[in-house]
C-alpha positions, 0 to 999 in steps of 0.5 A: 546182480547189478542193475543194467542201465541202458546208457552204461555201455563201456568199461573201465580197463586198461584201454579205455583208461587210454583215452584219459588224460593224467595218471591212474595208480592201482589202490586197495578199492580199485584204480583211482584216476589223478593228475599232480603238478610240481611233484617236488614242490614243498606245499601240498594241496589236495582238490577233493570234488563232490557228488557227481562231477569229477576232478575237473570241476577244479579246472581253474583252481588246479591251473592257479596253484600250480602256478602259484607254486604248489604241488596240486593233486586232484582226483575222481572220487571212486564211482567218478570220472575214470575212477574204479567203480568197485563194488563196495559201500559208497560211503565216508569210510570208502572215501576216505580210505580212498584218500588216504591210500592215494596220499600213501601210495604217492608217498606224501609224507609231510601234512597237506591242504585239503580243499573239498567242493559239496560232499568232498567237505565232509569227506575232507573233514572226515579225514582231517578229524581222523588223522589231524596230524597229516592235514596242515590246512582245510579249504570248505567250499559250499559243503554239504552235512551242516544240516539235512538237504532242502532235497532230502525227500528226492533223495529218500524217494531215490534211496527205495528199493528198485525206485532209484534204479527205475528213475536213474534209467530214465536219465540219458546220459545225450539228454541230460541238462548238466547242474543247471542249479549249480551256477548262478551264470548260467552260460558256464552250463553248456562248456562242462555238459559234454565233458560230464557225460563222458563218465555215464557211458562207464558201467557203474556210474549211476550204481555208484551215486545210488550207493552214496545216497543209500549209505548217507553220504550226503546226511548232516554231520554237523559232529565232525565239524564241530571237531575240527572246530575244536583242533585249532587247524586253520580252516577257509569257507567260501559260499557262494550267496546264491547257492540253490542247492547247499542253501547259504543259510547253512553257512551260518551253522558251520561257522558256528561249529567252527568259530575260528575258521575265516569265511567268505561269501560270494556274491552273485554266485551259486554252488561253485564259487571256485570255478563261477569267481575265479578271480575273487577266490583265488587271491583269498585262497592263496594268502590262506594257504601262503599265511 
């Protein structure tokens, strides 16, 4: 039986989905929550966020390459925003099938670009290393899984039976101080705060970031990157010089896997390099992309 949190209230169905924007399409693990611009344009690129906070983390990522001309796609990871929370093994294997369904239901028949923020980079390069032949180009933004996290022993605490469970339930979801350690500008903080605790009113939320630890999500997997540096595919990193919670050292060891790749690092920045220095980022990521 699923442990109740007392801040989980709502549920995910067909009138709460109202109240969101964008579309949802039903795949094999669960109704997946997604916005797509410039449907008919040519060049595809997909934002895949990480941990916990949803598709909108891409907010001027999404609003830029639309612009630009793109076809954009992003969405909320399963366990996310107003995506199903099936109950299921949170893992690279869920993720990717996730992406993969969404890419096949939307009929997506051409390679696409991928971008993943954190814990969607080895969920992106995890798919890339499966099906090389559906992904033209791959964008790494601060991602996890080049060696094991500075706070791996919270999350092996996490990860005990009914500990987890305990200490999530103490978190209220009108109390929580939002990813302060994320950003490096600190005032971006209070702007995201009201809209990341909208997901933790929906039951499964906090089973599902449980899951995704428990089941490794967030381990090292240097090996799969070491395999995407062997594949020749274009592939662009940023980090953000300031980055507290994937240290930049780690950058060192992916550029090391994949010696080719073009890497940039941003000054004066934290976790989110795409959202803190937009107007660094994007002119980067566009001639990566139009390249």
């Amino acid at each position: 039986m699923p442990f109740s949190y007392r801040d989980e209230t709502r549920e995910l169905n067909e009138l709460t989905r109202r109240e969101a924007s964008g579309s949802f399409i039903q795949l094999s693990d669960g109704f997946t929550h997604y916005e797509l611009s410039n449907p008919e344009a040519e060049h595809t690129v997909v934002l895949v966020h990480g941990f916990s906070v949803p598709g909108f983390i891409y907010d001027p990522t999404f609003e830029f390459l639309t612009q630009a001309g793109f076809r954009v796609l992003r969405y909320d990871l399963l366990g996310r925003g107003f995506s199903d929370r099936p109950d299921a093994r949170y893992n690279i294997d869920l993720f990717v099938r996730q992406l993969g369904d969404l890419l096949d239901a939307l009929r997506f028949t051409r390679p696409v670009s991928l971008a993943g923020l954190s814990t969607g980079g080895p969920i992106t390069a995890a798919f890339t290393a499966r099906f090389p032949g559906r992904v033209h180009k791959l964008v790494l933004i601060d991602p996890i899984g080049a060696k094991t996290l500075p706070f791996a022993r919270l999350l092996k605490i996490a990860a005990m039976p009914r500990v987890g469970e305990a200490l999530l339930n103490l978190v209220r979801s009108d109390g929580i101080s939002w990813k302060i350690a994320a950003f490096f500008n600190r005032e971006l903080v209070a702007g995201l705060g009201s809209r990341y605790i909208v997901q933790m009113q929906y039951k499964g939320f906090r089973g599902a970031l449980l899951s995704t630890i428990r089941n490794r999500t967030l381990d090292a997997c240097l090996d799969v990157y070491e395999r995407i540096g062997k594949m020749g595919k274009p592939v662009l990193l940023f980090w953000g010089r300031n980055d507290s919670t994937v240290p930049f050292e780690h950058s060192r060891i992916l550029r090391a896997a994949m010696p080719d790749m073009e890497f940039h690092a941003i000054e004066n920045c934290g976790h989110i390099p795409h959202y803190e220095k937009p107007d660094e980022v994007n002119p980067i990521l566009l001639r990566f992309l139009k390249d």
